[in-house]
N, C-alpha and C positions, 0 to 999 in steps of 0.2 A: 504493500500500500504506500509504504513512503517514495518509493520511484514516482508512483505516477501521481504524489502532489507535488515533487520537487518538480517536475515536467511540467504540472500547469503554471504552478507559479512563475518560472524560467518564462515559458513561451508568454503567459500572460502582461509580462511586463516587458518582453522583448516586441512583441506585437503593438504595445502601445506607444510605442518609440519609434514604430514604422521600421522594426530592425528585425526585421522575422527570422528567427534560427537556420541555420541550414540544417539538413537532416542528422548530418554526423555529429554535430552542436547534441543536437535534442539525445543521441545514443546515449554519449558519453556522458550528461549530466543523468541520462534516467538511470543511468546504471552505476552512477558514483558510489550509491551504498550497497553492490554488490558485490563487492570484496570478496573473494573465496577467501576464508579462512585459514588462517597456518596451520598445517598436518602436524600434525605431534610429534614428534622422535618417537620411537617404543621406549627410549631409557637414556640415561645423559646425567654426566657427573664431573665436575672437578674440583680440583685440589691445590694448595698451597701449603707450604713450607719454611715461610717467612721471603720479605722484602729488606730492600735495604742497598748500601754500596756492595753489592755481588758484580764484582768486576773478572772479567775472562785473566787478566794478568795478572789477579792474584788467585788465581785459582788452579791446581796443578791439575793435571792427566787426570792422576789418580782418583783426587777430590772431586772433580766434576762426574767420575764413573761413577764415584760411589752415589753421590746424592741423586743421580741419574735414572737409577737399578733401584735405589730404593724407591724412589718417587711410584715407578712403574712399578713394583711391590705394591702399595700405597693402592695402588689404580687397578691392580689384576684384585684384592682382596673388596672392591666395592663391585667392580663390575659382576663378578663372577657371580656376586648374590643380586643383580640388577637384569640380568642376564637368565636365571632360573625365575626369573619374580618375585623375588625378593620386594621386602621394604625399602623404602628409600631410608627412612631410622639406622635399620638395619645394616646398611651400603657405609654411610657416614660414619657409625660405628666403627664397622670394622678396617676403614680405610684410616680414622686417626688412630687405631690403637696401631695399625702399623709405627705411625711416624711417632707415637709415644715412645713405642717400644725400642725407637733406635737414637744413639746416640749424637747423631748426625742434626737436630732441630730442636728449640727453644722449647721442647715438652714434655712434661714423662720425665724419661731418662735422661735428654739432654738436657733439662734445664737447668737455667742460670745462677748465678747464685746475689743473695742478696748481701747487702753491708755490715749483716751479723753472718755472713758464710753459709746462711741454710737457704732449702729450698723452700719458694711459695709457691705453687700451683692453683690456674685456676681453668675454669672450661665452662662451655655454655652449650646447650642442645634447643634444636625447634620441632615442632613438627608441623610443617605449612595448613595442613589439613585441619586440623582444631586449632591452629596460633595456640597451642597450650608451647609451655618452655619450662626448662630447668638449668640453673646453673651453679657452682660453686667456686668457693674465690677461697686463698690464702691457706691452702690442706698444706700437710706435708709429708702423709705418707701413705695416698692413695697414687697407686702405681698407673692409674689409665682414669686420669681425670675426667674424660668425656663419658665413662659409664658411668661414673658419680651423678654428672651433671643429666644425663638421661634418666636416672633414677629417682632423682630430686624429679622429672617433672612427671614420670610416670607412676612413682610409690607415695609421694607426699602431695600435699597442701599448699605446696608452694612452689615459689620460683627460684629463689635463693638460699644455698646455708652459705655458711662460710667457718673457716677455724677447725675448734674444736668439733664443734655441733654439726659441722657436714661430714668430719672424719668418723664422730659417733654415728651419724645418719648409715655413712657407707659400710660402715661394721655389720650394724643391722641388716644392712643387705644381701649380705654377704659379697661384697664388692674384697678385692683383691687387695689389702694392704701393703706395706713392706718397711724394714728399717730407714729412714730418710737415709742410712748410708747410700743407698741405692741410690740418688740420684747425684752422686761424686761423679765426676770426670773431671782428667786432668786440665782438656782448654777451657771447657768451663771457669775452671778456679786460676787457670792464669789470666782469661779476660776479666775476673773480677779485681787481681793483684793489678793490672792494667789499668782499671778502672781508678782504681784507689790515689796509684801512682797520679794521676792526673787530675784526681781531687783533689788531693796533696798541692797542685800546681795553681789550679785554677778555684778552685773551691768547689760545694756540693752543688749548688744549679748548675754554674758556668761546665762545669762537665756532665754533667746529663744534656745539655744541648751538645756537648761536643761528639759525645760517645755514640758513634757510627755503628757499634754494633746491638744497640739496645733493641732492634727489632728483632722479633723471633716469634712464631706464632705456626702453626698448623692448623688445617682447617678441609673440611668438604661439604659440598651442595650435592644434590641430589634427586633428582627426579625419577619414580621407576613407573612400572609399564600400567600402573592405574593412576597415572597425572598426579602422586601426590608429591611433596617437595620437601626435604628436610636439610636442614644444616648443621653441623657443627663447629665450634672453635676449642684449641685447646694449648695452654702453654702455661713457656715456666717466669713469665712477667720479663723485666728488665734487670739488666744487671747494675749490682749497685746499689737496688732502691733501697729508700729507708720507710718508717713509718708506718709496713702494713700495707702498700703503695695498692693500687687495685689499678689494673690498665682497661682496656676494652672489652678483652676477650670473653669474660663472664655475664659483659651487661646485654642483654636483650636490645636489639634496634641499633648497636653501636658494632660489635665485635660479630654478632651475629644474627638471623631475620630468616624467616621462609615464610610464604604465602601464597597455599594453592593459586589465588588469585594473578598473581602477581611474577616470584621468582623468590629464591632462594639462594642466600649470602654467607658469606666467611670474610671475614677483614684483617687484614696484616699491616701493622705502621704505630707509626708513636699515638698510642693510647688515647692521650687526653683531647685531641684533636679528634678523633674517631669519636669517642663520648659529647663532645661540645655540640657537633655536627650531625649525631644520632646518624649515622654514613650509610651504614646498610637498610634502616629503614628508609632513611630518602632518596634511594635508587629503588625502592618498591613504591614508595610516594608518585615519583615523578612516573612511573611506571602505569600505577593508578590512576593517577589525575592527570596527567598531560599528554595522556597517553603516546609516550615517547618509547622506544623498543629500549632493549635490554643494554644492546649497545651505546646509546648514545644516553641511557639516563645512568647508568655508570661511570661513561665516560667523562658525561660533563660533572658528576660528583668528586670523583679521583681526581680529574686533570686541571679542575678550574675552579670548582669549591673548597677543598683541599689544600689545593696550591695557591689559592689567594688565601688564606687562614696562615698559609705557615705550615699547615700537616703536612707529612710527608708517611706515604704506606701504597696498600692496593689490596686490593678485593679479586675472590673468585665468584662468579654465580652461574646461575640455573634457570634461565624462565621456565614458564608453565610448557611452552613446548618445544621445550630440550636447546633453545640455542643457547651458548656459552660466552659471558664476556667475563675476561683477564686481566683490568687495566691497571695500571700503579703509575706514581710517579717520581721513582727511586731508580739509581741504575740499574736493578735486578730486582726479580722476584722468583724461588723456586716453585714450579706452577706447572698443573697439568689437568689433563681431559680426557672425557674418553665416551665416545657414542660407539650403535653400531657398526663394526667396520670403519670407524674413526678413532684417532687418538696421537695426542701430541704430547710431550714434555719438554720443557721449557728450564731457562735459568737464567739468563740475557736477556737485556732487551734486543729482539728484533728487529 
């Protein structure tokens, strides 16, 4: 019905102007709202690793293989449940307990260490299809933070624990503990000795802006073969922080977002900027209401909201029907995807 009143209206006020349509004139406006609509992917996922100065010349053979092999790790243990029909939940899951479980990214095992030497961890879960979420912030000896924070939104009443109270919550669960020795590695605690050094120099602000390696985050989107959409984040915070510091990754709309409606988010970059700007929610915003594609309402978030702020990071996501946008605006970001018969990994910009 709305073709043939745009068509009257069009010829009715072109005709009174003595400007009568040509035939091709009248097709094209009668059929302006009939769009075929985007075909769905069957399944569609990617993934990040952290952003940041990821430069090819300081990066050896060795090191690029490895982050390489893992990522695609990372990306065969989501698909492969994306792939039998799996949840999207499910997918996300099990794609960060990879990058938890290795020592190579700011989560889990790799993380950071803070200015008392211990680890904070925190992580965030969605599930696009109810906008229910869970997340948990500042644990220190749950071993795969993103089951915590999935469990917070599927066992409890809430959205957030944090501390003590989420480490008790995860007990209850029977979520996987471990001694916080566990999350020791050596370049960890020399980028903190790093860090220190340069405190020492500059003082506590003046090097937390300086310190290039304070990014680190892992993260996955995900859409499986009944349209639904879910995301995760998950990390071991910034090195250095003091105070209990809490960055993005656990807050809902900042660090993390999914919405069947919409599209589904993971966020990598300095925190408080990601938080100011609610980043991942308003690439579903601008998605919603200005109805801008996936592409360019991420792009213009990361490349031009972002970078007029001062932030500096990048996002992976997910629309509702499987297209994938990457963008950051740092020199690197470790980052990949994966449809059917498609699939890229990344670590450079482009």
């Amino acid at each position: 019905m709305k073709k043939y009143t745009l068509f009257l209206v069009v010829f009715t006020l072109c005709f009174s102007c003595k400007n009568a349509p040509k035939e091709s004139d009248i097709t094209t406006l009668a059929t302006i709202e009939e769009k075929a609509p985007q075909k769905r992917a069957e399944y569609a996922m990617a993934i990040h690793g952290g952003a940041g100065t990821i430069l090819r010349k300081n990066m050896t053979p060795e090191k690029e293989a490895a982050f390489t092999a893992k990522l695609n790790e990372a990306l065969d243990a989501g698909e492969s449940i994306l792939k039998s029909g799996g949840t999207a939940m499910d997918a996300v899951v099990a794609t960060i307990n990879v990058m938890e479980n290795s020592p190579l990214f700011n989560a889990g095992k790799g993380a950071v260490f803070t200015n008392h030497g211990t680890n904070e961890l925190d992580a965030s879960f969605m599930d696009g299809k109810t906008l229910n979420a869970g997340a948990i912030s500042g644990v220190t000896n749950i071993k795969n933070p993103i089951n915590a924070a999935r469990a917070v939104m599927e066992k409890s009443n809430h959205v957030m624990l944090s501390g003590e109270g989420a480490e008790k919550f995860a007990k209850e669960q029977g979520l996987e503990q471990v001694n916080p020795k566990y999350f020791w590695t050596q370049h960890r605690w020399d980028a903190l000795e790093k860090a220190k050094a340069k405190e020492m120099q500059l003082g506590y602000h003046e090097q937390l802006e300086f310190n290039d390696w304070k990014y680190g985050t892992v993260g996955c989107a995900a859409l499986d073969k009944d349209g639904n959409l879910a995301a995760g984040t998950s990390t071991g915070g910034m090195t250095n922080k003091r105070f209990n510091r809490i960055g993005d990754a656990p807050i809902i709309g900042a660090g993390c977002y999914a919405n069947n409606n919409t599209c589904a988010i993971s966020s990598t970059g300095h925190g408080e900027y990601f938080i100011r700007y609610a980043v991942a929610h308003d690439i579903s915003s601008r998605i919603a209401y200005l109805k801008e594609d996936l592409e360019t309402a991420a792009g213009h978030v990361v490349k031009k909201t972002l970078v007029d702020a001062g932030g500096s990071g990048g996002i992976i996501s997910v629309d509702k029907y499987g297209n994938v946008a990457m963008p950051f605006n740092t020199a690197g970001m470790y980052r990949g995807y994966a449809k059917p018969g498609d699939r890229g990994v990344f670590i450079y910009e482009e």
